[in-house]
Steps between C-alpha positions, in 0.01 A plus 500: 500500500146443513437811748712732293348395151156546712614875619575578136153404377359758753773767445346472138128478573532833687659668209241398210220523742510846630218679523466891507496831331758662319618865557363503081180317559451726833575802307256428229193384754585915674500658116192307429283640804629836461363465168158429607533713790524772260202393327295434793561773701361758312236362382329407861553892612300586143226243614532665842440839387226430276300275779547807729321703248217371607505655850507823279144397337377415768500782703453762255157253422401542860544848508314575247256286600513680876446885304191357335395344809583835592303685238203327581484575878615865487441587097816598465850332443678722755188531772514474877606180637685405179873346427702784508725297236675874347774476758571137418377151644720174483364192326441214719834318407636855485734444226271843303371807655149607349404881461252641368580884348252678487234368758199672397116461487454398176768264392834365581816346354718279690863412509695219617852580507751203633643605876840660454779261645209225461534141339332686166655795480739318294197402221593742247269323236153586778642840692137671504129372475217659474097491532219739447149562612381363152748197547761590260776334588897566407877428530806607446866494532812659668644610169604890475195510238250281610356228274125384592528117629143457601448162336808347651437625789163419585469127459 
């Protein structure tokens, strides 16, 4: 009697005691980080994108500063023994590919344009920088009319 009234007590610990998920609680915890996967997703490839703006800055920066490097060897922006940068060059993290159209002797305007198939070509907001002799700098988008993003994108 003892043993079976014993057996009984445990039969009825393991039923109030269980421990565990639900199929409810288990689908709620799933909804819940799809939720914030939605969130969070998106918003690290925007903060990816605009970090790798920076390799665009960069190297439009350093060729400018190589043309007026340049410029003071040969007195011209397109002398002997100059970048070449009209057919293209690729930044250093080559996510942009920085031209310069025209090359001439007197000034220059360059263009960093995001590599097609790249990790930017996707950043509609940045799809085209740009720099000049006098350091004018600009920006602007993908859109079929293109809107001037220049202080978005050069921060």
């Amino acid at each position: 009697m003892v043993i079976i009234s014993k057996i009984s007590q445990a039969g009825n610990r393991l039923k109030t005691g269980t421990s565990g998920f639900t199929l409810i609680e288990l689908l709620i915890a799933i909804a819940i980080l799809g939720i914030l996967a939605a969130i969070i997703i998106p918003s690290y490839n925007a903060q990816v994108r605009r970090n790798n703006r920076s390799d665009a800055i960069a190297a439009l920066l350093n060729a400018a500063q190589d043309l007026e490097r340049c410029r003071s060897d040969a007195m011209a922006y397109n002398g002997a023994g100059c970048t070449d940068y009209t057919g293209g060059v690729l930044s250093d993290r080559q996510f942009y590919t920085i031209t310069a159209n025209p090359q001439n002797p007197t000034d220059f305007l360059l263009t960093a344009v995001p590599v097609a198939g790249g990790q930017q070509a996707n950043d509609t907001q940045c799809g085209q920088f740009t720099l000049t002799q006098a350091g004018a700098r600009g920006a602007q988008d993908n859109s079929a009319t293109p809107t001037d993003t220049t202080a978005e994108c050069w921060r």
